[in-house]
N, C-alpha and C positions, 0 to 999 in steps of 0.2 A: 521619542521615536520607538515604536513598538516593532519588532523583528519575528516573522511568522515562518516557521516550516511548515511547508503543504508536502505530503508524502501522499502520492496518489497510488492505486491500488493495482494489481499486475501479473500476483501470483510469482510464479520461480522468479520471473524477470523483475522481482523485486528486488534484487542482487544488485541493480544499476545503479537505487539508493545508496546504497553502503561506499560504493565509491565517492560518491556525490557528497556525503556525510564528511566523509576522509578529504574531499578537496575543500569544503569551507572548514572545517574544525582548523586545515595547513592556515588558512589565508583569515584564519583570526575571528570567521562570523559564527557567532553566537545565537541561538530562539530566546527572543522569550515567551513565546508561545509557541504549540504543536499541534498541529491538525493531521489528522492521518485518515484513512479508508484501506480497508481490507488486508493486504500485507503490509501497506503503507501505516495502518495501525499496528500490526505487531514490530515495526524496525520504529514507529512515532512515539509508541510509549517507552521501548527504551531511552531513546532521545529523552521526552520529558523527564524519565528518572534517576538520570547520569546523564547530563548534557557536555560533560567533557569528556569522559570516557567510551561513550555511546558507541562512536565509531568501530575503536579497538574492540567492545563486546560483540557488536554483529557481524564485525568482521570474522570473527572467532565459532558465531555460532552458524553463520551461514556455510564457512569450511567444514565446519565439526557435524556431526550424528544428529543433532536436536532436530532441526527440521527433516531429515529423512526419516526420522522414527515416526514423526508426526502422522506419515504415510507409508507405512512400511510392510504394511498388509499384500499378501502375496494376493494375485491373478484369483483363487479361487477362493479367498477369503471376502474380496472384495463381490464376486458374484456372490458367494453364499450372505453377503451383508446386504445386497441388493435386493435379494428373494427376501428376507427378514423383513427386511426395511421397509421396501416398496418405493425409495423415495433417493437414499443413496449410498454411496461405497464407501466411505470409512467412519469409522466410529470418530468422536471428538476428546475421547477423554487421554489419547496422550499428545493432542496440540494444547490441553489443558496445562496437562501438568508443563509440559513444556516452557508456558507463559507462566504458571506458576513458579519454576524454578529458577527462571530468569529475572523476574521482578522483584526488587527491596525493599516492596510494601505490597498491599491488597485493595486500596481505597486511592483513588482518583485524590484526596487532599492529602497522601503521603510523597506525591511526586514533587520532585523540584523542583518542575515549571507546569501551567497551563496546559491541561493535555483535553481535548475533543475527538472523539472517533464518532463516526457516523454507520447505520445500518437499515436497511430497507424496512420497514413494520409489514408483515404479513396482513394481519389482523386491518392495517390501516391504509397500506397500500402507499406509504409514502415517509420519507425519511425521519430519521429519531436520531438525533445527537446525543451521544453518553458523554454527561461529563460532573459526573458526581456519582459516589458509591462505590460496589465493589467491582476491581479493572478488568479480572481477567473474563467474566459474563462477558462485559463490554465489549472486548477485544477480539473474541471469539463471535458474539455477535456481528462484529464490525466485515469477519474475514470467514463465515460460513456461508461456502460457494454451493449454490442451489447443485442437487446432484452428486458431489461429491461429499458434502458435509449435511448433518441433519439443522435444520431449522433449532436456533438457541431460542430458549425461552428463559427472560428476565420479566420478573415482578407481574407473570401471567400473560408477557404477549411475546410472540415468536418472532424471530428475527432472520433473513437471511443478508445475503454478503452487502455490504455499504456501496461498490460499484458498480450494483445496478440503480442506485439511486443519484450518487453523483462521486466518480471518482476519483475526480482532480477538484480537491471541495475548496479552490480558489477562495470563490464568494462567502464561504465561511470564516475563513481568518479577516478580511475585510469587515464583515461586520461583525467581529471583535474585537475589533479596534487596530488591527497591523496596518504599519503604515510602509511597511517594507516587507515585499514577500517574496521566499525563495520557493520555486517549483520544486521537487524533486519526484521525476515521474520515470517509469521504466521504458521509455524510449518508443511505444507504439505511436504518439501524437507525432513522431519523426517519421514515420515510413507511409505514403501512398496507399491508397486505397487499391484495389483492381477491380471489376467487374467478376463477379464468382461466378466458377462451373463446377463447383461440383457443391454437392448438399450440406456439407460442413462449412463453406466457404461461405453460405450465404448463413449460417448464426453468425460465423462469426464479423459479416460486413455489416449485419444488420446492428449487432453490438457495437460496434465500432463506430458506426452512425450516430448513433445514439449516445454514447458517451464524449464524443467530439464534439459535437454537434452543443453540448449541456456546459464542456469544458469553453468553448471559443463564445456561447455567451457570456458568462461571465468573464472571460476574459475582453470582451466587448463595454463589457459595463462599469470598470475599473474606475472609480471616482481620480478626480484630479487630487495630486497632492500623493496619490499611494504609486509607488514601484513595484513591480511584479518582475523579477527575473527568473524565467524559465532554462533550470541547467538543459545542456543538452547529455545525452547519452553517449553519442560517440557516431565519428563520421561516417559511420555506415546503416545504409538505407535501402530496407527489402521490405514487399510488399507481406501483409499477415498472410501467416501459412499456419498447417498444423503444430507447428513448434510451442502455438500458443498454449497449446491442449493437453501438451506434453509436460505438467505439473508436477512429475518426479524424476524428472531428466536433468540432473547437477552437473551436467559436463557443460557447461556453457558458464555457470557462477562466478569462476576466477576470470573470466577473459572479460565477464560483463560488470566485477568490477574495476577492475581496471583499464579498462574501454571508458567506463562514466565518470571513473575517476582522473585520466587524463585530458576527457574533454572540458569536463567542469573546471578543473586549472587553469586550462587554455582561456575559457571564459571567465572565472573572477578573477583573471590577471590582466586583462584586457578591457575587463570593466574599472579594475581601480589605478590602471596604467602602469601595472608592473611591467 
């Protein structure tokens, strides 16, 4: 039996993994494979390269400095990066370093488990799985959000963020062979759609569309024989707002993991009859 973490992609509200991580590490489940997309790639490769400790480290680095530094560009740095640019508001080289100083190798065949991140191809207009070579390109390719990050280029083609191509990449660990797969996703697939009024409402339902819509076929097409359990977040259920948008707002981090971390208890102890 092969055992799959899907870490689907989210942005801040990637924080809901970390608890998720902390409720199966309690309850004994182990990967042996990692699949991740966008943040879900940077919390998936630590998974793959410390699969027992994993928890404890992003528990640590999601409370700590590393991801705010990532973005930590003041109001006028970020418009004067935007005039420069053209294209968008923060530089990438300290979500680099960042992945750089966290990781205990540089190559995709130094982790110690199966790791796959996925990212949109520019140049092709359609998904590229990294799962060979060096991580942290990959990683940063997997989680470079159109706008806010510049377009990564590996081996001559350009990449932006992996959840505009598939962000709960299910059907990936499936046809890798997992025969058992844990969801681990930041709690948007739980909340209601609404009909938008106003102009930001309608990116982000049409996004939302669109990446549900990608997620519930393949959850539609699940061969017989494989289990997909999808954790939940936490018993609370609001329609998307601007909160989504809101990608250096850390006052929600601790309550969103341990919101994901007590519902996912609640469920793999109800799943194995504790």
């Amino acid at each position: 039996m092969t055992t799959a973490f899907v870490l689907g992609g989210g942005g801040i509200l990637g924080a809901h993994e970390v608890g998720m991580l902390r409720a199966l590490a309690e309850a004994g489940i182990s990967p042996d494979l990692v699949v991740g997309t966008s943040v879900g790639a940077i919390n998936g490769v630590l998974v793959a390269a410390d699969p027992a400790g994993a928890a404890d480290r992003l528990h640590g680095m999601w409370h700590g400095e590393a991801l705010r530094g990532a973005f930590s560009e003041s109001v006028w740095g970020r418009v004067a990066r935007l005039a420069r640019s053209g294209t968008h508001l923060h530089a990438i080289e300290p979500l680099r370093a960042m992945l750089a100083a966290a990781l205990p190798c540089g190559d995709f065949g130094g982790l110690a488990l199966p790791f796959q991140c996925v990212a949109a191809s520019i140049e092709r207009a359609s998904a590229h799985w990294f799962s060979e070579g060096p991580l942290v390109p990959a990683v940063l390719a997997s989680c470079a959000v159109p706008g806010l990050l510049p377009p990564v280029e590996v081996g001559g083609e350009h990449f932006f963020d992996g959840g505009l191509v598939d962000s709960i990449p299910v059907g990936r660990a499936i046809a890798l062979g997992a025969s058992t797969v844990y969801v681990l996703q930041v709690g948007r697939i739980e909340r209601p759609l609404t009909v938008p009024r106003r102009p930001w409402e309608v990116g982000l339902a049409a996004f939302e569309i669109a990446r549900r819509h990608r997620f519930h076929e393949e959850m539609s097409a699940i061969p017989a024989g494989v289990r997909v359990h999808v954790l939940p977040t936490s018993s609370e259920r609001r329609p998307p707002d601007l909160s989504q948008l809101r990608y250096r707002d850390r006052s929600g981090v601790a309550e969103n993991i341990e919101r994901a971390h007590a519902a996912s208890a609640r469920y793999l102890a109800d799943m194995t009859g504790d």
